[in-house]
C-alpha positions as CSV (number, residue, x, y, z in Angstrom):
1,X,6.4,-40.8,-28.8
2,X,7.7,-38.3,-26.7
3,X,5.5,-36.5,-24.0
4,X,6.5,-32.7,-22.8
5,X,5.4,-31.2,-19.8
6,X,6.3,-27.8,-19.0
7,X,6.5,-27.1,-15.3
8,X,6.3,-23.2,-13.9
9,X,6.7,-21.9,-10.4
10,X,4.5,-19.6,-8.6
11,X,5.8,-16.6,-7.4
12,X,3.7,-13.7,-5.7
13,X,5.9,-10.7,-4.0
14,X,4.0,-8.3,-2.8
15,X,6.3,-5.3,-2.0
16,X,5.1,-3.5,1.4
17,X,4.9,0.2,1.2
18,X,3.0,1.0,4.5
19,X,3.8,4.8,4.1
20,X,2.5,4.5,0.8
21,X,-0.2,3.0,1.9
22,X,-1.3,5.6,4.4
23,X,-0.7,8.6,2.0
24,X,-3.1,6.8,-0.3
25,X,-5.3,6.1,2.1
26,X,-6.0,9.9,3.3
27,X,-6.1,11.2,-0.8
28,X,-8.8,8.4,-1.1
29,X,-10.5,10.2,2.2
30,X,-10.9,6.6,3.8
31,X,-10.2,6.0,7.1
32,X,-6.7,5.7,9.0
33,X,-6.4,2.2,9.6
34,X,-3.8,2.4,12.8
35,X,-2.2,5.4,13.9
36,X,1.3,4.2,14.6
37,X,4.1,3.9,12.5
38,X,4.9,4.6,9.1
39,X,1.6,4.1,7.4
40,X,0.0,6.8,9.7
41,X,3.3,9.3,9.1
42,X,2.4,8.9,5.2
43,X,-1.3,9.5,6.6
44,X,-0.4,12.5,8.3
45,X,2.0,13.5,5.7
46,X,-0.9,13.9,2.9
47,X,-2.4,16.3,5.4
48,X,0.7,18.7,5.9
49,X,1.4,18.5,1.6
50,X,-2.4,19.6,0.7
51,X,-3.2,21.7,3.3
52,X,-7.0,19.3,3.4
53,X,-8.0,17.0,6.1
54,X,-8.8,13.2,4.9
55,X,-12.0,13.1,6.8
């Protein structure tokens, strides 16, 4: 009798897109969450596109 075992590796990348991040964050309307770097330039970005404020 033969016994098979299958054996699988756990792999998790979680890609960073902190301007991303911030240009979702001000379409949602929620708060900035720092104001440095690029998550607050895609922050501040959503603003000048729309024309609208996130808050």
């Amino acid at each position: 009798m033969t016994t098979l075992t299958a054996s699988t590796t756990a792999t998790t990348t979680k890609t960073r897109n902190d301007y991303a991040d911030g240009h979702f964050d001000a379409a949602t309307h929620a708060p900035a969450k720092q104001t440095t770097g690029e998550y607050y330039k895609g922050y501040l970005d959503y603003t000048k596109e729309t024309g609208k404020a996130p808050f």
